[in-house]
GUGU-30699 format. One record per atom (N, C-alpha, C): residue number from 0; atom name; x, y, z. Coordinates in steps of 0.001 Angstrom, whole numbers. Atoms other than C-alpha are relative to their C-alpha. Layout:
// GUGU-30699
 tifi bator      px      py      pz
  NUM    CA       X       Y       Z
...
***
This chain:
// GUGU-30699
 tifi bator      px      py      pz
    0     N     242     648   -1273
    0    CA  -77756 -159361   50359
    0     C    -172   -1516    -153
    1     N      -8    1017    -228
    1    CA  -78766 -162669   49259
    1     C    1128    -852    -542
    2     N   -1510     168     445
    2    CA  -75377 -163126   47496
    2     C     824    -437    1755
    3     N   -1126    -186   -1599
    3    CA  -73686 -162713   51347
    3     C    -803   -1482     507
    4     N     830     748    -535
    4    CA  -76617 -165170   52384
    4     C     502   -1396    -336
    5     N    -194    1203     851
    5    CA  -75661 -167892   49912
    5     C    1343    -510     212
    6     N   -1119     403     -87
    6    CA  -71810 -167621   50842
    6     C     232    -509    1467
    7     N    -911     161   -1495
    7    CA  -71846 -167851   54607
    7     C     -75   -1711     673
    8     N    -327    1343    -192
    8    CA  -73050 -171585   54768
    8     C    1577    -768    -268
    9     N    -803    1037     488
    9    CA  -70358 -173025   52680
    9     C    1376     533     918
   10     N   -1103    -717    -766
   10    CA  -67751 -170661   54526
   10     C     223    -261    1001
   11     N     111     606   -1450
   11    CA  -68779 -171977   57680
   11     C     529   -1125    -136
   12     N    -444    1163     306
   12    CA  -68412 -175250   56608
   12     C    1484    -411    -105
   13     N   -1329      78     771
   13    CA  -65187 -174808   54994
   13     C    1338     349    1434
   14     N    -266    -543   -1324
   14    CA  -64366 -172880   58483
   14     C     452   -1175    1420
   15     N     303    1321   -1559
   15    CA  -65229 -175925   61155
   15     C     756   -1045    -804
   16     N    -870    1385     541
   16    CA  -63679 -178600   58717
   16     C    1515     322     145
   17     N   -1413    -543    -470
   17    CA  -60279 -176679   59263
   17     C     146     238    1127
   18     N    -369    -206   -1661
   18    CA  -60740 -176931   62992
   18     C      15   -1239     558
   19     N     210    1786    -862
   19    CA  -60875 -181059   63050
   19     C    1225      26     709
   20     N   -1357     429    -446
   20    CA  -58225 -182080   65490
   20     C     173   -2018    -133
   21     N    -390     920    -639
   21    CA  -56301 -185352   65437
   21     C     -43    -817     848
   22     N    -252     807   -1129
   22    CA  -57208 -187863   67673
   22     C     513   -1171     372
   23     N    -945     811    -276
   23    CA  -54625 -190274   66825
   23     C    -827   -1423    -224
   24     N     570    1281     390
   24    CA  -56998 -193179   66036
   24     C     482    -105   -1468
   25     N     -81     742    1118
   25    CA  -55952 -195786   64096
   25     C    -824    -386    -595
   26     N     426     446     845
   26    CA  -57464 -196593   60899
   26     C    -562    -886      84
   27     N    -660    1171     286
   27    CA  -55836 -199619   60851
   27     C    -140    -908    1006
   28     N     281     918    -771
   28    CA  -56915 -200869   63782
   28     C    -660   -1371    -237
   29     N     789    1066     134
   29    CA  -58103 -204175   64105
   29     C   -1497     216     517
   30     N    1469    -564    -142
   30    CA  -62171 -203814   63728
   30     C    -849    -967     670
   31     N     508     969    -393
   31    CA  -63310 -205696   66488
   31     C   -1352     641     879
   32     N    1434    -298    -368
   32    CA  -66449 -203478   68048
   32     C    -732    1262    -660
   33     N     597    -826     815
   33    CA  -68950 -201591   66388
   33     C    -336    1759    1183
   34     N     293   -1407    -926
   34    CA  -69410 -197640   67230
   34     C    1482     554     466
   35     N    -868   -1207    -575
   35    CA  -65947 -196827   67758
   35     C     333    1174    -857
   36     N    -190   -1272     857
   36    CA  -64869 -193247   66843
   36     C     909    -516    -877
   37     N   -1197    -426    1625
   37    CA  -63438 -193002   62902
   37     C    -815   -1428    -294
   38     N     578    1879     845
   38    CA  -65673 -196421   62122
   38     C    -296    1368   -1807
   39     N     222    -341    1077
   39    CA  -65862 -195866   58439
   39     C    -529   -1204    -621
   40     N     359    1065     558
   40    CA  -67300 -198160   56046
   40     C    1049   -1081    -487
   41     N   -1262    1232      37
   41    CA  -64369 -200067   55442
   41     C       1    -656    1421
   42     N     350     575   -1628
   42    CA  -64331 -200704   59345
   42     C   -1270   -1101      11
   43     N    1183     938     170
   43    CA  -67839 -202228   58746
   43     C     -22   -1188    -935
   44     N    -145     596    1237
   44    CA  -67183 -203916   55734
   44     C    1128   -1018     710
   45     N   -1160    1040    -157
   45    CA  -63917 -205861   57641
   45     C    -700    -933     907
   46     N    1316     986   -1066
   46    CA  -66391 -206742   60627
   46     C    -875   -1097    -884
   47     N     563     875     605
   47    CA  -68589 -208398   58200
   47     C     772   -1111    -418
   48     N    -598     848     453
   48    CA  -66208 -210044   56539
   48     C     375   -1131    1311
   49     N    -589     906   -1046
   49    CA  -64517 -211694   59701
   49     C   -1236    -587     539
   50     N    1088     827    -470
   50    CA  -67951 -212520   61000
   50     C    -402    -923    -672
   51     N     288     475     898
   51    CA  -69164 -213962   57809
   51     C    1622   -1371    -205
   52     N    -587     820    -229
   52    CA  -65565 -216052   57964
   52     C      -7    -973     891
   53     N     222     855   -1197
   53    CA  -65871 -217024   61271
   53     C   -1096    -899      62
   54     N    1232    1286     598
   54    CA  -69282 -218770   59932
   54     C     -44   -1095    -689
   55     N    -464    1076     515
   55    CA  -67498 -220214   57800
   55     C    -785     500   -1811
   56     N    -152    -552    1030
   56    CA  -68708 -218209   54819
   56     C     979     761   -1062
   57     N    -993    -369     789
   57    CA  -66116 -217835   52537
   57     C     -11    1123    -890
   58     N     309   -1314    1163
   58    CA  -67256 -216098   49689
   58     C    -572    1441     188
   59     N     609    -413    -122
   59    CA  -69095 -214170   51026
   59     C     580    1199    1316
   60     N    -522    -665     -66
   60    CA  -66519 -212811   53360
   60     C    1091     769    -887
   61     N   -1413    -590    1325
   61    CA  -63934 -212306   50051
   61     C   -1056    1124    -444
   62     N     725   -1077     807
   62    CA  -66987 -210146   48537
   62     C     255    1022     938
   63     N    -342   -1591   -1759
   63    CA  -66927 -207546   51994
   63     C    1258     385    -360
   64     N   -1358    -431     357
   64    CA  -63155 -207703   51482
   64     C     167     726   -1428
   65     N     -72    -746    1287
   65    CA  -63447 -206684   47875
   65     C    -499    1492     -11
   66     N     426   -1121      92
   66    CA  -65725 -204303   48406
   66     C     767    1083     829
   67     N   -1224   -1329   -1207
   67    CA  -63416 -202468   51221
   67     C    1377     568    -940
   68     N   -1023    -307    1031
   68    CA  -60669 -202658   48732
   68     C    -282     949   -1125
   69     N     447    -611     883
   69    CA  -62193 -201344   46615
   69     C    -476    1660    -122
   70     N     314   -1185    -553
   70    CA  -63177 -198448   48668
   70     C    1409    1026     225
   71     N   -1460     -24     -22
   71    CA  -59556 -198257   50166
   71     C     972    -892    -118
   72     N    -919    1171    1069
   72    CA  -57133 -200173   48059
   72     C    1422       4     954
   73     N   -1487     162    -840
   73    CA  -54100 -199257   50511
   73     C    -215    -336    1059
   74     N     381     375   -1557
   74    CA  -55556 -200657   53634
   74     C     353   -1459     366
   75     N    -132    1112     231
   75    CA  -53586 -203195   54613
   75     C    -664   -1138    1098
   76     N     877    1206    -589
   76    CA  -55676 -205096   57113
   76     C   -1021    -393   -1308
   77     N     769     817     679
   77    CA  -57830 -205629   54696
   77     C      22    -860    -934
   78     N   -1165    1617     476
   78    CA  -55460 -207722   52550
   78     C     464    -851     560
   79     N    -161    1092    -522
   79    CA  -54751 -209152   55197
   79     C    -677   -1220     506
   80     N    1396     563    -154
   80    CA  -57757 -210356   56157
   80     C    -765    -890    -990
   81     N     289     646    1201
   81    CA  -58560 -211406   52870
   81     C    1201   -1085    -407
   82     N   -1113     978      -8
   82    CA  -55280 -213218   53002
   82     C    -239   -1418     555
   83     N     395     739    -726
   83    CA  -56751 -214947   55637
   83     C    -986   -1331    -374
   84     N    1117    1074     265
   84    CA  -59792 -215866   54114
   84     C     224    -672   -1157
   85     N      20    1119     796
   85    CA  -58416 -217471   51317
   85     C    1225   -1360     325
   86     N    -602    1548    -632
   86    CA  -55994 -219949   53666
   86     C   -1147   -1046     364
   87     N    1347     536    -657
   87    CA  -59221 -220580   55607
   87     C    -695    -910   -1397
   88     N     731     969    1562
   88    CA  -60604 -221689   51898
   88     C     979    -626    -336
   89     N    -734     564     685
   89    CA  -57813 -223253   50895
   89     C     811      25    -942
   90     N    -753    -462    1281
   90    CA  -56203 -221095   48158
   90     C    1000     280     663
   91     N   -1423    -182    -591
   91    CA  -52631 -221162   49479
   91     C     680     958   -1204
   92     N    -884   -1502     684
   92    CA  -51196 -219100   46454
   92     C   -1180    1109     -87
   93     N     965    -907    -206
   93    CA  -54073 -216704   46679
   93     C     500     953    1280
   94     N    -442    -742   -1700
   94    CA  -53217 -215934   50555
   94     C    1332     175    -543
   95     N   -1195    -525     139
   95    CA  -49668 -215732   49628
   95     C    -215    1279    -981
   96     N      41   -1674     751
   96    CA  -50366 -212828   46941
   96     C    -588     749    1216
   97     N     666    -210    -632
   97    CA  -52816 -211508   49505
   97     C    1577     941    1482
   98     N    -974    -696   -1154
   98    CA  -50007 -211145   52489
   98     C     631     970    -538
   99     N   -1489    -886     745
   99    CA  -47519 -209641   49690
   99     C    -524    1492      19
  100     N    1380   -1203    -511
  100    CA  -50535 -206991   49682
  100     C     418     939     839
  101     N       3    -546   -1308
  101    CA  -50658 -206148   52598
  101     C    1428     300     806
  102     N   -1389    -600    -265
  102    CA  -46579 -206004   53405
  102     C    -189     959    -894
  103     N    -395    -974     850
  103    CA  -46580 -203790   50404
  103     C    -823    1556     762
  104     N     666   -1428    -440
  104    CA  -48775 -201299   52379
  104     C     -14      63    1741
  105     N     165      85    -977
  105    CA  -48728 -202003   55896
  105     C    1184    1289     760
  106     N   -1163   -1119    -572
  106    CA  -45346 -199274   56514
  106     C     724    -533    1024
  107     N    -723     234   -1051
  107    CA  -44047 -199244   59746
  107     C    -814    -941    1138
  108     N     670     662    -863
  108    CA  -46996 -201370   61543
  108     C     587   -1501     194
  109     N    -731    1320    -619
  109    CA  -44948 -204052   63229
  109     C    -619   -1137     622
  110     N    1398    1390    -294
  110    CA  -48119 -206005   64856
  110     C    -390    -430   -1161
  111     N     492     611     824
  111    CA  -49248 -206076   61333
  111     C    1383    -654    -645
  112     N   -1003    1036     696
  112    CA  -45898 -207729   60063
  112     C     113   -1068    1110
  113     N     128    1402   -1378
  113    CA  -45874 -210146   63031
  113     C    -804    -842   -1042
  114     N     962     511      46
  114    CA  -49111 -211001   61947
  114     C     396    -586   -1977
  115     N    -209     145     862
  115    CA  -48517 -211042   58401
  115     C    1471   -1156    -569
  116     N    -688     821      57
  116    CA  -45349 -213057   58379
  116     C    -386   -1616     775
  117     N     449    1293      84
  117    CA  -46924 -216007   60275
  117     C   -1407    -738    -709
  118     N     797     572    1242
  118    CA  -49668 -215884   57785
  118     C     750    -725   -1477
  119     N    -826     279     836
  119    CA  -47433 -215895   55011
  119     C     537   -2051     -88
  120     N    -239    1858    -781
  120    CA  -45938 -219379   56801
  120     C    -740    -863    -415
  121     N    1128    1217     522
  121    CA  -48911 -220991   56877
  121     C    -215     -94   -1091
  122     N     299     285    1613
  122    CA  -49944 -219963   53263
  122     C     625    -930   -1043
  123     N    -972     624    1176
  123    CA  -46477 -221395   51871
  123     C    -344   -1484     602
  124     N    -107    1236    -290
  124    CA  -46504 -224475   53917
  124     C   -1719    -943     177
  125     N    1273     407     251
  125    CA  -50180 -224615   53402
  125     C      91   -1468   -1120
***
């Protein structure tokens, strides 16, 4: 009996996690308010960063960015972002690796190549 007892948690578990549905949220969205559904810590981690840029903290948004990368390494806003923040600082071949990044993972997201090709721009003619 306590054998049966001990299996039916994890079974359950295992049960309801094979009933998530899809709700089509992007990832990849751009992370501009806190609390929306699928925030993950990367989501939080990009917010910081852009806030912490927008302050004009540099480093201190590249560390957030690292750490997201670090979390998820194929996420390409967040190369891009980090692309960002090292035009904003001034490392023009930095942001150019940075965009190459982020094309290399971005797929079929066509706002993010928009976006990414007039970064790119600036970086070279930085």
């Amino acid at each position: 009996m306590s054998l049966i007892r001990r299996a039916i948690p994890p079974l359950l578990a295992l049960l309801v996690s094979g009933c998530a549905v899809d709700t089509g949220y992007n990832r990849y969205q751009l992370p501009e308010a806190q609390g929306q559904p699928g925030d993950s810590a990367v989501d939080e981690l990009q917010r910081n960063a852009r806030q912490a840029l927008d302050n004009g903290e540099f480093q201190l948004a590249i560390e957030y960015l690292q750490r997201a990368i670090k979390i998820e390494p194929r996420n390409p806003y967040s190369w891009h972002y980090l692309a960002e923040t090292y035009r904003r600082g001034g490392d023009y071949r930095r942001c150019a690796e940075m965009v190459e990044r982020s094309f290399s993972y971005s797929e079929a997201d066509e706002d993010l190549d928009i976006l990414n090709r007039r970064l790119r721009t600036l970086c070279l003619s930085g």
